[in-house]
DRENNU-982218 format. One line per 10 residues: their letters; for each residue x, y, z of C-alpha. Coordinates in nm, 2 decimals. Layout:
BEGIN
A> X/Y/Z; ...
***
This chain:
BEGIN
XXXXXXXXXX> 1.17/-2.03/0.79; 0.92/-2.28/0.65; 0.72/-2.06/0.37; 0.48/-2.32/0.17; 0.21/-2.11/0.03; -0.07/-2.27/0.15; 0.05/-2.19/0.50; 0.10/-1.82/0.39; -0.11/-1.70/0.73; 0.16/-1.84/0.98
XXXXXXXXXX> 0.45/-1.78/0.77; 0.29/-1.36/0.80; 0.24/-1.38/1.15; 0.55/-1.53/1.24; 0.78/-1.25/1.03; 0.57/-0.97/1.22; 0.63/-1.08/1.51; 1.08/-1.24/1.41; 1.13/-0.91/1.24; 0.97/-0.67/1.47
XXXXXXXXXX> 0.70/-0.48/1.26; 0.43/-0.48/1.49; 0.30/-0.62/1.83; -0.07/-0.69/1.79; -0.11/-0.80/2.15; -0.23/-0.45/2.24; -0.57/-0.52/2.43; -0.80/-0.41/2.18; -0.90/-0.62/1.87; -0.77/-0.50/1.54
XXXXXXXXXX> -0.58/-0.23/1.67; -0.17/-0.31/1.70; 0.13/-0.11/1.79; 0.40/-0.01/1.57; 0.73/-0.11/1.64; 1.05/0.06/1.53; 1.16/-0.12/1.26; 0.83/-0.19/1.09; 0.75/0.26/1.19; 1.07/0.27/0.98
XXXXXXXXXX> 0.97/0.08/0.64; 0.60/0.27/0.75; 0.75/0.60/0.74; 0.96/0.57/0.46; 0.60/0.53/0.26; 0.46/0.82/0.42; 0.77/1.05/0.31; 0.69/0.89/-0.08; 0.39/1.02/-0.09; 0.43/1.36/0.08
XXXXXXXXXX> 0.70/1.37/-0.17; 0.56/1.24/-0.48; 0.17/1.39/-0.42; 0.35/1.79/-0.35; 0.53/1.72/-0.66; 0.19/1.70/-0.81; 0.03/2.02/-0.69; -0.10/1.87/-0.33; -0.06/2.04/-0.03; -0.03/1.89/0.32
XXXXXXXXXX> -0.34/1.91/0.58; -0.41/1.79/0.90; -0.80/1.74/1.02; -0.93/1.70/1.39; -0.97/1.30/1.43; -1.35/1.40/1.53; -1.66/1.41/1.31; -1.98/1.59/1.42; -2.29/1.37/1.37; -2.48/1.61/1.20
XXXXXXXXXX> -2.20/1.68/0.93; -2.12/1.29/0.88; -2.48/1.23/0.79; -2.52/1.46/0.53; -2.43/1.27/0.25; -2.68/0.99/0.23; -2.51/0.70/0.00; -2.19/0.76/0.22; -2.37/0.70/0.58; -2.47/0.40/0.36
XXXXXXXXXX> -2.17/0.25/0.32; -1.98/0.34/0.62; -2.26/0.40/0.90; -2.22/0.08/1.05; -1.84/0.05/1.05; -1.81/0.38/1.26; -1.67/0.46/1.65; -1.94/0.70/1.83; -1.82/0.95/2.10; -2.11/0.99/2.31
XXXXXXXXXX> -1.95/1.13/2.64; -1.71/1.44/2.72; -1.61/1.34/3.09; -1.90/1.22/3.25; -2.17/1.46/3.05; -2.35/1.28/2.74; -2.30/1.51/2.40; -2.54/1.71/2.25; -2.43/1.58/1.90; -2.24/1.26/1.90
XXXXXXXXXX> -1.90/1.22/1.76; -1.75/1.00/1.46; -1.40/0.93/1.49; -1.36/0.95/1.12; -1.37/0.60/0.87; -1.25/0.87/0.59; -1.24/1.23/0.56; -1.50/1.34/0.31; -1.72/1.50/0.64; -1.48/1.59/0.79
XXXXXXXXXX> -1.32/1.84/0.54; -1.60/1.92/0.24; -1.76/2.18/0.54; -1.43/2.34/0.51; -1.40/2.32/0.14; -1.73/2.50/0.16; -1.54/2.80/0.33; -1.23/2.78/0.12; -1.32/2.76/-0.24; -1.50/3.09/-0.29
XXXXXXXXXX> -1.38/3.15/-0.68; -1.31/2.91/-1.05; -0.93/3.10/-0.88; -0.92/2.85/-0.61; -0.95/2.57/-0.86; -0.79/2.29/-0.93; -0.79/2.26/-0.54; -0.58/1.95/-0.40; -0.45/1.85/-0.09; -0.38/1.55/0.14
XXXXXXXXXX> -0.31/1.44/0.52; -0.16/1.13/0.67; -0.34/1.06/0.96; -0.55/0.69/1.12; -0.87/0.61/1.04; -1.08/0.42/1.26; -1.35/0.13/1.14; -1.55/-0.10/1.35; -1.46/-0.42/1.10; -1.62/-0.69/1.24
XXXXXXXXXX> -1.48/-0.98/0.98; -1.18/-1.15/1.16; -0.91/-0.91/1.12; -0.53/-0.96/1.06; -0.26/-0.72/1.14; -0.18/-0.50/0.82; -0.44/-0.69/0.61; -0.79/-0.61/0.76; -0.80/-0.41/1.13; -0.99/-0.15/1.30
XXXXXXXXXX> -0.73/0.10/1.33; -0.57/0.18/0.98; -0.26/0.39/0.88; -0.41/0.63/0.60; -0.30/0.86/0.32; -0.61/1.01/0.15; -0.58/1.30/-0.12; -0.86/1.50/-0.19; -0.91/1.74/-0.54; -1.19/1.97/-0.64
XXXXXXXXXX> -1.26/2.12/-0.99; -1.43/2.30/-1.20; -1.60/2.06/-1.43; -1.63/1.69/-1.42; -1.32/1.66/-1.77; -1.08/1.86/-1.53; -1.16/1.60/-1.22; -1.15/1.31/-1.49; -0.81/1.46/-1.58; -0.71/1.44/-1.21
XXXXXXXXXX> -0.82/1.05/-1.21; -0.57/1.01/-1.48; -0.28/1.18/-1.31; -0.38/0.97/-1.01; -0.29/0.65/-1.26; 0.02/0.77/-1.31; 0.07/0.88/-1.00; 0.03/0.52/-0.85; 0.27/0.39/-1.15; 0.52/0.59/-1.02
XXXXXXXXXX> 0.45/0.49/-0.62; 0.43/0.16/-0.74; 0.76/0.11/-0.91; 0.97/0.24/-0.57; 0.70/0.00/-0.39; 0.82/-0.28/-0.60; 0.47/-0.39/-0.62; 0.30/-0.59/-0.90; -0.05/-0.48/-0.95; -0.40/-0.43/-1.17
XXXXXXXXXX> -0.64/-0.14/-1.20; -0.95/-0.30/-1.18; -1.30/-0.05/-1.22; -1.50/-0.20/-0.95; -1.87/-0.33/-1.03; -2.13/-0.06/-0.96; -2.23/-0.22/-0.64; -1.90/-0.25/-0.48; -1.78/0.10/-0.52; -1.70/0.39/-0.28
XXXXXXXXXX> -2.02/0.50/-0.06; -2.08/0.81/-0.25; -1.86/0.77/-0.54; -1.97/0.75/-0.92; -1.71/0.49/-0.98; -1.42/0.35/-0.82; -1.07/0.21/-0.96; -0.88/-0.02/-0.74; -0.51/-0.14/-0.74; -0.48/-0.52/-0.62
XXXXXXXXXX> -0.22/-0.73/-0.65; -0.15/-1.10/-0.57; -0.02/-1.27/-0.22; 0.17/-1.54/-0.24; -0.16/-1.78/-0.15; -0.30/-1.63/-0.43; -0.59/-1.37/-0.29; -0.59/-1.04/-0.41; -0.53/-0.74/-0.20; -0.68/-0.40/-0.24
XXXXXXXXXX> -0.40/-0.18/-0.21; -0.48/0.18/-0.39; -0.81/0.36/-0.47; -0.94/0.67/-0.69; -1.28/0.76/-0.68; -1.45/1.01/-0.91; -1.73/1.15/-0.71; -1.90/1.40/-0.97; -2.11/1.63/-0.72; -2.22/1.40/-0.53
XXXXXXXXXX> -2.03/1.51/-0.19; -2.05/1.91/-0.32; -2.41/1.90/-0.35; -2.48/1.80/0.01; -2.17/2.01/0.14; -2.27/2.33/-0.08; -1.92/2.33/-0.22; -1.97/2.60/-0.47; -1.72/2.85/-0.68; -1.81/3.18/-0.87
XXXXXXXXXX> -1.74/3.13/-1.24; -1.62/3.41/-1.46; -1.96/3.49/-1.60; -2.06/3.58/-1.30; -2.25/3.24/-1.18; -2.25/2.97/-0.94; -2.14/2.62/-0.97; -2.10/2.30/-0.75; -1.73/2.18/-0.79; -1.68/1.83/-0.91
XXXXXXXXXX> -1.43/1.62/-0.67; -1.23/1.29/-0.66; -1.02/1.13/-0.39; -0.73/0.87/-0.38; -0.67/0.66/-0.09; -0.38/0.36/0.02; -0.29/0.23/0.36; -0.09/0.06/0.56; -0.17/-0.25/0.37; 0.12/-0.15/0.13
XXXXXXXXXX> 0.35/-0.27/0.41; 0.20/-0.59/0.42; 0.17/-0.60/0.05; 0.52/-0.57/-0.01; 0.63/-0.83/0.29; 0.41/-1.12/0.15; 0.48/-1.01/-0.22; 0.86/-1.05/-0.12; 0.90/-1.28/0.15; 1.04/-1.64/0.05
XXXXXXXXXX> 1.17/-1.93/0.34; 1.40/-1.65/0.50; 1.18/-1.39/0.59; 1.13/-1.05/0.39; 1.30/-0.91/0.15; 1.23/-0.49/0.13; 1.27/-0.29/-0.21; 1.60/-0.04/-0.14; 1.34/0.24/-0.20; 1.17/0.22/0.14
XXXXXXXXXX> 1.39/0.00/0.35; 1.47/0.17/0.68; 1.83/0.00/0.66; 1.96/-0.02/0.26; 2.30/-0.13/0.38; 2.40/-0.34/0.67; 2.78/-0.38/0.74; 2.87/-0.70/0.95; 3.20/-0.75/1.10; 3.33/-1.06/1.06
XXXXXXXXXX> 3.65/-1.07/1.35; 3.79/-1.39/1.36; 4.11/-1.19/1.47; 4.17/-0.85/1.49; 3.87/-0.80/1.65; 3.90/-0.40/1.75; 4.01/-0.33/1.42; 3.73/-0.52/1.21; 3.52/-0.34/1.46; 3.65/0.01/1.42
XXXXXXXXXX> 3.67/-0.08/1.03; 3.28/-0.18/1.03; 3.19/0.16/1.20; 3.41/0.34/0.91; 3.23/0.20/0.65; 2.86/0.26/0.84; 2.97/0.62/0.79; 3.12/0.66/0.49; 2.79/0.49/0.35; 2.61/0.75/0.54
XXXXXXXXXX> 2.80/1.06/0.41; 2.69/0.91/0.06; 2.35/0.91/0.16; 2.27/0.54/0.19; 2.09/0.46/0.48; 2.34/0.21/0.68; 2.42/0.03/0.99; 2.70/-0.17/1.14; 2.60/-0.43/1.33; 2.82/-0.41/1.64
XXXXXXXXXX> 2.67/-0.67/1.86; 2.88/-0.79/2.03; 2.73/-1.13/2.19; 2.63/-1.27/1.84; 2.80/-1.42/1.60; 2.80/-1.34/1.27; 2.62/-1.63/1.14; 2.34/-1.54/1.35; 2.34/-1.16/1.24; 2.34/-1.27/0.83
XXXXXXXXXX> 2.00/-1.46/0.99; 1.85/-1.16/1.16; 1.92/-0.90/0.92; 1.79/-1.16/0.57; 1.45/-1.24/0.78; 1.45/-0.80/0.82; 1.46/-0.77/0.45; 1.79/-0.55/0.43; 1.86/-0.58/0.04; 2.24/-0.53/0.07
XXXXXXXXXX> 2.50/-0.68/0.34; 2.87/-0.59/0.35; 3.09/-0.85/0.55; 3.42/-0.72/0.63; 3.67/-0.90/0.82; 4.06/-0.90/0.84; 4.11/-1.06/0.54; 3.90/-0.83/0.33; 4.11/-0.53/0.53; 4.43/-0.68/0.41
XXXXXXXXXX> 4.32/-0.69/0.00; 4.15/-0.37/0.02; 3.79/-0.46/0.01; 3.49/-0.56/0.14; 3.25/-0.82/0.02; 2.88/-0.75/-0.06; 2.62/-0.98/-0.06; 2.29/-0.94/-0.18; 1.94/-1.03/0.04; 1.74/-1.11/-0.35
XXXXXXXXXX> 1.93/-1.37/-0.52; 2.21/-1.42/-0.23; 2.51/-1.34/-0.48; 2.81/-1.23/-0.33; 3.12/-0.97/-0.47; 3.45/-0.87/-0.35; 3.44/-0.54/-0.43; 3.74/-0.27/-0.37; 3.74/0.01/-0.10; 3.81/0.31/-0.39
XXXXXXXXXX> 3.48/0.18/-0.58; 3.22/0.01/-0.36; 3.03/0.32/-0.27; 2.98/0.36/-0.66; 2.91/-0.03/-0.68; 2.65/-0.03/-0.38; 2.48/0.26/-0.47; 2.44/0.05/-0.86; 2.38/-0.31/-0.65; 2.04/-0.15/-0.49
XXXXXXXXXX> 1.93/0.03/-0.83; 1.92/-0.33/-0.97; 1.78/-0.47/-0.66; 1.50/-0.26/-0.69; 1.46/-0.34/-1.06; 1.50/-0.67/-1.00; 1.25/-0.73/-0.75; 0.97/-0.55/-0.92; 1.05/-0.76/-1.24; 1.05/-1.10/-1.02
XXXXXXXXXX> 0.71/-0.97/-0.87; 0.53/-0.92/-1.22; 0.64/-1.27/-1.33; 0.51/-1.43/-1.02; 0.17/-1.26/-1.06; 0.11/-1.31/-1.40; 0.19/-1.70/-1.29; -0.15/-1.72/-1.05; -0.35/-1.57/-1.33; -0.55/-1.82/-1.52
XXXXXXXXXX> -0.74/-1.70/-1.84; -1.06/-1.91/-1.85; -1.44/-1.94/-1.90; -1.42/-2.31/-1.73; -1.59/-2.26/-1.40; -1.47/-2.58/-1.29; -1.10/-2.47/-1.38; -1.16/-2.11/-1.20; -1.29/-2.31/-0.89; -0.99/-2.53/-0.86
XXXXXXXXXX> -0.70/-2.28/-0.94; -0.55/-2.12/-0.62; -0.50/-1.79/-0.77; -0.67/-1.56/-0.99; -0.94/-1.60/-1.31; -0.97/-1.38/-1.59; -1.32/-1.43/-1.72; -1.60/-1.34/-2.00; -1.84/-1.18/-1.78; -2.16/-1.03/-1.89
XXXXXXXXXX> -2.16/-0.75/-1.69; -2.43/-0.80/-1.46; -2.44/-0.85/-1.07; -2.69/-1.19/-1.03; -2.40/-1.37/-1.27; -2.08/-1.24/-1.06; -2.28/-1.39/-0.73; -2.28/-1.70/-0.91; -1.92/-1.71/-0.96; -1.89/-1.63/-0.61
XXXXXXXXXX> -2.13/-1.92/-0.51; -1.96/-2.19/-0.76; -1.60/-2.08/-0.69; -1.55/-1.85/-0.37; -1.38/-1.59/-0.58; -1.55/-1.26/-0.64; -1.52/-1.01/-0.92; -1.30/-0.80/-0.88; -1.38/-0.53/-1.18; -1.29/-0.50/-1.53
XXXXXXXXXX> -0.92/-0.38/-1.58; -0.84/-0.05/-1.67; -0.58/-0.01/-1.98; -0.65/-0.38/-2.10; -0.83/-0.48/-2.40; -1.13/-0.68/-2.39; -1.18/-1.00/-2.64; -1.51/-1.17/-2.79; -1.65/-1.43/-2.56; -1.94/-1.55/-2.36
XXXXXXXXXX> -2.03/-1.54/-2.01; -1.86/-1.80/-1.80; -2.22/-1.85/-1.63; -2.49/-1.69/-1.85; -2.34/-1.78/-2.23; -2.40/-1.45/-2.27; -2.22/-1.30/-2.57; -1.95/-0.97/-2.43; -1.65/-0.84/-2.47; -1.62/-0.78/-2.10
XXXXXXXX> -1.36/-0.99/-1.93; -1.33/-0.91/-1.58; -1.07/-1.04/-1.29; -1.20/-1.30/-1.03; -1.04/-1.37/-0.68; -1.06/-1.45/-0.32; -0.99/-1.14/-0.17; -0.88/-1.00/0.18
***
């Protein structure tokens, strides 16, 4: 499969549609339907976070899809941002609502009425939970499936606190949080703090994780807002203190998508298709018989190993088709992303083995039966550490560090720039080079320069891309 980076938007489509993710021929625009395979590597994400986020003191919700118009309106910087990206509801059967419907963009309406009931007392605090639900917004840029559509695969966490250090303490946990989702994702990224003027509607400030695709745009792919009060004002969110007073709680959220999966597909893909991190793969291990002779046995064989692998926890699966050959199966199951084949055919049966071949660098091993559970479950720890390593090179690659506007304009990936800090010089970077800024990064340390546009003396620098 052809994969130059400059035609990075076929070579997406055309893996979608080989390696059966989705089908976005559903009739309505920006809305596609899952299919098994791609569900699998989806829910494999989802079962991350539940896990990873109830290690961390969150508790599963689940909130009507619906939004009362009255409730979605109260916070006015939030109807801001998202008031003309929203679905209405206007009709129950054939009778026109007395209040319209949202089908929620987020969730803050949706749930800060009921954090109004629930937090009565500084006892209910820290108070965090999350859901995994869809998210509907009426994106009217062109949309692409995974990337940019109208109908989005959501995990949103929501916190509430009793002072704005505890909820600052939360944000930091969120970091870490990420770091840790991040490294099972194999995914390269930068926290960037996002200008004042592209942050959350409603939020005091907004981090983002973006990482690079392979034609060198960034790619939003994680966000943690701090939102003070501003949502438990409006919402009368309030908790008795011990001294016997009232106070509005201070919140934050965090939010990723489904654009994970196609973050990690266009982070990992190369001329053969995808290559998945063993972390979220649906299939870890696929076993293909090779039965030149012997067929039944090689077959029988292949179905042993499936469920020995299986017994030992490693998700596996024999490929038993029976009309292909196995050429055409090594084909099918590299352009899937399955990061570990075994081949076994009557030779391999006769020495006691089997030979494993990795999807990431293509290096095969004849391995024996007693050991190659032990050696398999080792081949995908390094696969995944492997990956993740390959990924951070290739980013740090497309970053240029610069204050030459003509250099940032003709580089295909990123800029790291002096910036001055102010929005009428990042519009001029976007003007002169197409790349907007992207926010100053979080845990890096600023140098003395000036301004790529104004001259301005700062110690701001501040990442520049084309973005999704």
């Amino acid at each position: 499969m052809d994969f130059p980076k400059e035609r990075f938007s076929e070579w997406f489509d055309e893996v979608l549609e080989k390696a059966g993710i989705l089908d976005k021929r559903y009739p309505i625009k920006g809305m596609n339907v899952w299919l098994p395979y791609g569900w699998g590597i989806m829910r494999n994400i989802d079962n991350l976070f539940r896990e990873v986020f109830t290690r961390h003191g969150h508790k599963e919700v689940y909130f009507p899809l619906l939004i009362p118009e009255d409730q979605f309106r109260k916070e006015a910087e939030h109807i801001k941002g998202f008031g003309g990206e929203v679905y209405w509801v206007t009709h129950g059967g054939m009778e026109e609502l007395d209040v319209k419907l949202v089908l929620r963009p987020t969730s803050e309406t949706a749930m800060y009425p009921m954090f109004a009931l629930w937090i009565r007392s500084h006892a209910d605090l820290p108070f965090r939970i999350f859901q995994i639900v869809d998210v509907f917004r009426y994106e009217t840029k062109m949309t692409r499936p995974l990337l940019r559509v109208r109908q989005i695969h959501f995990f949103e966490a929501h916190t509430a606190h009793e002072d704005y250090e505890d909820a600052e303490r939360q944000i930091e946990e969120d970091i870490e949080i990420w770091k840790e989702i991040a490294r099972k994702l194999a995914l390269p990224y930068v926290l960037n703090r996002r200008p004042e003027w592209d942050k959350f509607a409603g939020a005091e400030y907004s981090i983002a994780a973006d990482t690079i695709m392979p034609n060198g745009r960034a790619l939003q792919v994680a966000t943690m807002h701090e939102y003070g009060k501003n949502f438990s004002v409006p919402y009368e969110i309030k908790y008795l203190k011990e001294d016997g007073t009232h106070e509005h709680v201070c919140q934050t959220t965090f939010g990723m998508s489904e654009r994970l999966v196609g973050a990690i597909i266009g982070v990992h893909g190369d001329e053969r298709g995808m290559k998945l991190p063993p972390e979220i793969a649906p299939i870890q291990v696929v076993v293909v018989p090779i039965p030149s002779k012997k067929k039944e046995e090689v077959m029988r064989e292949a179905k042993v190993i499936e469920e020995e692998l299986s017994a030992a926890g490693i998700r596996a699966h024999a490929d038993l088709r029976d009309k292909y050959t196995p050429g055409y199966k090594f084909y099918d199951w590299e352009l899937r992303g399955v990061p570990l084949r075994v081949e076994i055919g009557p030779r391999d049966m006769e020495k006691g083995g089997v030979v494993l071949v990795r999807r990431d660098t293509g290096e095969k091993e004849f391995v024996e039966r007693d050991v190659y559970i032990e050696r398999i479950r080792a081949l995908l720890s390094e696969i995944q550490e492997a990956m993740l390593r390959s990924a951070e090179e290739e980013m740090r690659s497309k970053i240029l560090v610069t204050d030459d506007i003509a250099a940032l304009r003709e580089h295909a990936g990123w800029g790291k720039v002096h910036w001055c800090g102010r929005q009428e010089c990042a519009e001029r970077i976007k003007e002169e080079t197409e790349k907007q800024v992207l926010g100053t990064p979080i845990g890096e340390m600023g140098t003395k320069g000036r301004c790529i546009i104004c001259g301005e003396e700062t110690e701001i620098q501040a990442y520049v891309a084309k973005t999704y």
